[in-house]
C-alpha positions in Angstrom: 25.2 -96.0 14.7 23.3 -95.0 11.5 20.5 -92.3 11.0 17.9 -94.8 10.3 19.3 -97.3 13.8 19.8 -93.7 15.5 16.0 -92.8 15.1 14.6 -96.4 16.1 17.0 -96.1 18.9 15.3 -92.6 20.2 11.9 -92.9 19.0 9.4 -93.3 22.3 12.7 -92.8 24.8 12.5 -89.4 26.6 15.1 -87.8 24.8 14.8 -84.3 23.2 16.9 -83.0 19.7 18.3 -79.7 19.9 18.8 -77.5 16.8 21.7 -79.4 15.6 20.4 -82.3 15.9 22.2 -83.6 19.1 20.4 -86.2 21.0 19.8 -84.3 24.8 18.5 -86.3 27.2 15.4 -85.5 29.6 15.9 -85.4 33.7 13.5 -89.0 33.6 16.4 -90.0 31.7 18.9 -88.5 32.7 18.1 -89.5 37.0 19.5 -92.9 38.4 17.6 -93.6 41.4 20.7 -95.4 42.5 23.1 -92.6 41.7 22.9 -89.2 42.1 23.7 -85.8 44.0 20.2 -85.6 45.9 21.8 -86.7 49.4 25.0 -84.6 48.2 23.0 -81.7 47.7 20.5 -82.2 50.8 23.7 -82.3 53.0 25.7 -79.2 51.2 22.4 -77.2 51.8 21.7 -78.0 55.5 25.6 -77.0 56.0 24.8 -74.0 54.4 22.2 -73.2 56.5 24.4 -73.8 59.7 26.9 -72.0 58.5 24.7 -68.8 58.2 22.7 -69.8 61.6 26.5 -69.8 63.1 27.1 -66.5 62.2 23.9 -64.9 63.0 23.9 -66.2 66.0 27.7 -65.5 67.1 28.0 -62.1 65.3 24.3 -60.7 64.6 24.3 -60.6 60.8 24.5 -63.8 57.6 24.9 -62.9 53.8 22.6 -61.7 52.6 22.1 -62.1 47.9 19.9 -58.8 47.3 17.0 -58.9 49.6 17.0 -62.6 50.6 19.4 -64.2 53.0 21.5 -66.8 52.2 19.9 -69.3 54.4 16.2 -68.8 53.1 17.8 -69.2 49.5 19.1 -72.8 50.9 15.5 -74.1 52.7 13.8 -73.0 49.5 16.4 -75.2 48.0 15.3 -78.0 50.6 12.0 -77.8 49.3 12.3 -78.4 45.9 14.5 -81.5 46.4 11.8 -82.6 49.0 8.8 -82.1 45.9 10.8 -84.1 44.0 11.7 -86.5 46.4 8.3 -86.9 48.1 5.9 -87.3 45.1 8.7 -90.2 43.7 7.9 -91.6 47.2 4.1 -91.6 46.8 4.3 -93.0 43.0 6.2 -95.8 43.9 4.0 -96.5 47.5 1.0 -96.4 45.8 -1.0 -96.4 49.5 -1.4 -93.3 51.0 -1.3 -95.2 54.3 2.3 -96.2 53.8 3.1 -92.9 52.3 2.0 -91.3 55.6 3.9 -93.4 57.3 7.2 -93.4 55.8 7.1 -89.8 56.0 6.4 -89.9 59.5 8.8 -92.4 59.8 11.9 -89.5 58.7 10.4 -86.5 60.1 9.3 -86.9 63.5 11.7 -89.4 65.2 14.6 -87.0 64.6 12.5 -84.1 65.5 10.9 -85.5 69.1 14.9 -86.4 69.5 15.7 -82.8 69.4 13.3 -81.1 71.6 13.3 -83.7 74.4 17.2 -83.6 74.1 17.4 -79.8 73.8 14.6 -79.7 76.7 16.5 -82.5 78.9 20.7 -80.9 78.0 20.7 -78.0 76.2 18.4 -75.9 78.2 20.0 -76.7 81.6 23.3 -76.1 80.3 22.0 -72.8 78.8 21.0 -72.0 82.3 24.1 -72.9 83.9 26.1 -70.7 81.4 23.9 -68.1 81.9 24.6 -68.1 85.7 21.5 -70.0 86.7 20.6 -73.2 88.3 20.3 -75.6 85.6 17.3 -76.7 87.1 15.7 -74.0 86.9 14.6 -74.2 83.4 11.7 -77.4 84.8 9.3 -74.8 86.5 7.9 -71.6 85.8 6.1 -70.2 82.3 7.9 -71.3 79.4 9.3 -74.2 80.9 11.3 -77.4 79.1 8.5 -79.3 79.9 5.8 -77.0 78.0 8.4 -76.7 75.4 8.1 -80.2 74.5 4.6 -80.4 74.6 3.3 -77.2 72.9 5.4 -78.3 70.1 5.0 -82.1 69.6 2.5 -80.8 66.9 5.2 -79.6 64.7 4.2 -76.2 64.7 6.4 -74.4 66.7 4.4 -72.9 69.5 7.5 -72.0 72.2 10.7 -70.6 70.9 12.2 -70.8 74.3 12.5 -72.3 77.4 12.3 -70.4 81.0 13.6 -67.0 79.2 16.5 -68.7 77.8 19.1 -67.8 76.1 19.5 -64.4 77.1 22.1 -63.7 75.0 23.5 -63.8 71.3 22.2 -63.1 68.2 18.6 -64.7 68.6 17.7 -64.0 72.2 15.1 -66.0 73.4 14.6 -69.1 70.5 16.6 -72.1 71.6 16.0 -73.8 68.6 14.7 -71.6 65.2 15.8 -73.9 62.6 12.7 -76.1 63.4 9.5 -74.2 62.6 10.2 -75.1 58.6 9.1 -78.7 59.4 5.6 -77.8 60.1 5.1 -76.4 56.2 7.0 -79.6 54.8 4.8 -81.4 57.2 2.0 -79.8 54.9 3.3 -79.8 51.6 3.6 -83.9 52.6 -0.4 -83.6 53.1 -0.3 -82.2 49.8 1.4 -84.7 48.1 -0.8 -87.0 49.5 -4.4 -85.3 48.7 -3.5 -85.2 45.2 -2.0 -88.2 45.5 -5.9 -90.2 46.9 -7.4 -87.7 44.3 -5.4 -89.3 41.6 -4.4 -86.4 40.1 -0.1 -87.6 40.7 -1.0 -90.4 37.8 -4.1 -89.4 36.1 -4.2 -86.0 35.4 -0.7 -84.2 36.3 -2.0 -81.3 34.5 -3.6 -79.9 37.7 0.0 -79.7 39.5 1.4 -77.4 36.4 -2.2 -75.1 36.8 -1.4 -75.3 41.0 1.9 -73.9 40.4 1.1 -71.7 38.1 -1.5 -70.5 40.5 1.5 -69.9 42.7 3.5 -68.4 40.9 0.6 -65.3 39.7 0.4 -65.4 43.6 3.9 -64.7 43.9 4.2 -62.0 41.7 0.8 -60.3 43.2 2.4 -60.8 46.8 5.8 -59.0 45.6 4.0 -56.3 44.8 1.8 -56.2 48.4 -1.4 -58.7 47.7 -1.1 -61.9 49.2 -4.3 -64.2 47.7 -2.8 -66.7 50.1 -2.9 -65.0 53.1 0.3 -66.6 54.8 3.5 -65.3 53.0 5.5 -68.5 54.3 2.8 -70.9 53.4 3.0 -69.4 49.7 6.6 -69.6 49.4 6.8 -72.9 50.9 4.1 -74.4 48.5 5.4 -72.7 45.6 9.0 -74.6 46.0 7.5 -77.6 47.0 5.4 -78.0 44.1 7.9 -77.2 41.4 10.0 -80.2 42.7 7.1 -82.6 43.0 6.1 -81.2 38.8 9.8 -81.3 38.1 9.3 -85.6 39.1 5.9 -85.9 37.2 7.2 -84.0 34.2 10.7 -85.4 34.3 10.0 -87.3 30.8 10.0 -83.3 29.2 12.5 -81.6 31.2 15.9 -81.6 29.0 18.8 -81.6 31.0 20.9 -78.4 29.1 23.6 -77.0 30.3 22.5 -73.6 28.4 19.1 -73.9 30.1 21.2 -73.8 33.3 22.7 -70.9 32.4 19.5 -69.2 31.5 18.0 -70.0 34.7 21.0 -68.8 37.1 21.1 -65.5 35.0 17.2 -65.3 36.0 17.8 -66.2 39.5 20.6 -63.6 40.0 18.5 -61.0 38.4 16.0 -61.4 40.5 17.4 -61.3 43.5 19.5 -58.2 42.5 16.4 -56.5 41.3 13.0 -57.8 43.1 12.1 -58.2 46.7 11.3 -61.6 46.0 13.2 -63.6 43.4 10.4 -65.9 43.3 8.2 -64.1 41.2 10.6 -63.8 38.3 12.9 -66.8 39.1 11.1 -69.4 40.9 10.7 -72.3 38.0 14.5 -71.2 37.3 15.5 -71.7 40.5 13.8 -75.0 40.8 15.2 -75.9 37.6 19.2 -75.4 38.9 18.8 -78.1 41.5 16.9 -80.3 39.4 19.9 -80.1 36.9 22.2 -80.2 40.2 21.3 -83.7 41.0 22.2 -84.9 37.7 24.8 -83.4 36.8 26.8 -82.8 39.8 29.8 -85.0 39.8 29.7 -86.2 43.5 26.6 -88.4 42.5 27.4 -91.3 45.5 24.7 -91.9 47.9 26.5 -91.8 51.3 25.5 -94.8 53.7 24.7 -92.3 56.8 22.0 -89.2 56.1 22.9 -87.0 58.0 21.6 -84.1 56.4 18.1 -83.9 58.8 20.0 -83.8 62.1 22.5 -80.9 60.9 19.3 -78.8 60.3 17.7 -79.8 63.3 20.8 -79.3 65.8 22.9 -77.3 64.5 21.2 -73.8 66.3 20.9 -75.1 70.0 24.7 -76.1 69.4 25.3 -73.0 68.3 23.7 -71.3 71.3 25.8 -73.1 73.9 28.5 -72.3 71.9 27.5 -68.3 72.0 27.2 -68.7 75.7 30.4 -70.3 76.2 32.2 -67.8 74.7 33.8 -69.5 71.5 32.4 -66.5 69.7 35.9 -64.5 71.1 37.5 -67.2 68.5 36.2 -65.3 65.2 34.0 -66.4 62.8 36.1 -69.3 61.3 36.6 -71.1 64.5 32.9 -70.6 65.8 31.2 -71.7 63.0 33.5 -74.5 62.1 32.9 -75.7 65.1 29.3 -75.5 65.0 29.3 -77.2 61.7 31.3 -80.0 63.2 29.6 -80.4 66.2 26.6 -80.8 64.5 27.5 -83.8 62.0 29.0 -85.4 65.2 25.5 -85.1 66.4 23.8 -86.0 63.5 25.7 -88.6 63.3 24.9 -90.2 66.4 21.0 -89.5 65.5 21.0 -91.2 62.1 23.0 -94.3 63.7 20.7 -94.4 66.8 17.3 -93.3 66.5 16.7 -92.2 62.6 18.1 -95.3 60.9 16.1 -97.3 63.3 13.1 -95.8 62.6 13.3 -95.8 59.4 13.9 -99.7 59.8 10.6 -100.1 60.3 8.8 -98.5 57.3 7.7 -102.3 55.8 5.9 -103.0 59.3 3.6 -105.9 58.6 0.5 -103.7 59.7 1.3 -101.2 57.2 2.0 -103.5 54.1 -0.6 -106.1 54.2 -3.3 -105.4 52.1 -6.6 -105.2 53.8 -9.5 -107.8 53.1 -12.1 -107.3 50.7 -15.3 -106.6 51.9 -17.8 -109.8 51.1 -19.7 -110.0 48.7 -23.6 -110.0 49.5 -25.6 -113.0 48.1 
């Protein structure tokens, strides 16, 4: 190709030059919808978070990087991917009403499977491990029953059920990987808000001053003053947001390998150095998984998502487990087999309650266009 082909070929594409003049492409162009490492990368995280839940649970401690444990490092991770993921979602919808339903659509099925499940199975056979009458866990405060309805909101309300379990490394919380989904559940409104306010197509600028917003936030709450109030809600929207600017911004983002670089070196400073990595690292961080779902080499979309139902199941697995003594085993065995007892699991959900749902997110009542109002004469 020749200089003068070269710069008709480039000219209006999302590309960047670098110094030397190499053509670098941009994460808009650099992203196949079709393939790439998000469902990878979704997957690899939720394991990582089961793998830290297993041994927190079965041996009372999880690596820690500086002052942030190796699992919050993962669901910020989950967050950023979701931004991304999300705002595509409500670009291409272009209805808020089928937005709001397709994410109900992934979120709750899976999740009212869980605590009914966990309500109806695990908690008996908590009980019975714990020397109790597995029915036991129906009556009384705290009981399965008031564990499923406090929290069919989302927002965790009951940690336990009937005082159960008594034992392990998180006494008392049958499930605590759930109580995240409330915050995505926001940062979904989010999305949305800006979304109606046309802000995700008209004036994208807004998310960039949001974020920067959060980020000043950041900083000021690592050194003691939260704006925010909520510490979790602040981290969660700070993530969240990258991703979703990471998607409207795509067409400037170069995919560099040296920018990678740069932004783990940041990442691993702060967490050696900061209470909060965030409020040195955060766009850096954002950026690595950005550059992850390009660039990764396992870029295949596998046919069964199972990375939800690992997250959701894989602590009131690990709690029988505790109870029934695998812990004895060592850490290899218990939390391999927590690991694979939950993708068993998830499997099953995806193939018999998620997939299903999801099915139905082209239901005629949410994808017919409603009738214009007439026309007075």
């Amino acid at each position: 190709m020749t200089a003068a082909t070269d710069r008709v070929a480039t000219s209006g594409l999302p590309f960047l030059r670098s110094r030397r003049g190499r053509v670098r492409p941009t994460l808009a162009q650099a992203f196949d919808p079709r393939r790439n490492a998000l469902d990878v990368l979704r997957l690899l995280l939720a394991g990582t978070v089961a793998v830290v839940h297993g041994l927190q649970l079965g041996f009372g401690h999880q690596p820690q990087a500086g002052a942030t444990d190796v699992g919050s490092l993962a669901v910020d991770g989950f967050f950023v991917l979701s931004g991304f993921l999300v705002t595509t979602s409500y670009l291409r919808l272009g209805s808020l009403r089928r937005y709001l339903w397709h994410r109900a659509l992934r979120i709750l099925p899976g999740f009212y499977l869980s605590t009914v499940l966990t309500a109806l199975l695990v908690a008996p056979g908590l009980a019975l491990l714990s020397g109790r009458a597995p029915t036991s866990v129906f009556t009384g405060d705290d009981s399965a029953v008031d564990y499923v309805v406090r929290n069919a909101g989302l927002l965790m309300r009951q940690f336990g059920i009937a005082g159960l379990p008594e034992a392990g490394g998180s006494p008392g919380v049958v499930n605590g990987a759930l109580w995240t989904l409330f915050f995505e559940a926001c940062c979904y409104a989010v999305v949305g808000g800006l979304g109606v306010l046309g802000i995700l197509r008209r004036r994208r600028w807004v998310v960039l001053v949001l974020v920067g917003l959060l980020w000043v936030a950041t900083i000021a709450a690592s050194a003691g003053v939260n704006p925010l109030g909520s510490e979790l809600m602040l981290r969660f929207a700070f993530v969240f947001l990258l991703g979703a600017a990471g998607h409207l911004y795509a067409h400037r983002i170069p995919v560099s390998g040296a920018l990678a670089v740069l932004s783990a070196v940041l990442v691993l400073v702060g967490l050696a150095f900061l209470p909060d990595h965030r409020a040195l690292a955060g766009p850096a961080f954002a950026y690595l998984f950005l550059y992850a779902v390009v660039r990764l080499p396992l870029r295949q979309r596998p046919r069964w998502d199972l990375s939800y139902g690992v997250y959701v199941w894989h602590w009131p697995l690990a709690q029988l487990l505790v109870l029934a003594g695998l812990g004895a085993a060592g850490p290899a065995v218990f939390v391999s087999t927590v690991v694979a007892a939950s993708v068993v699991v998830a499997a099953l959900s995806w193939t018999q309650v998620e997939r299903r749902a999801l099915a139905h997110k082209d239901a005629a009542w949410v994808t017919r266009r409603r009738a214009a109002s007439p026309v007075p004469a």
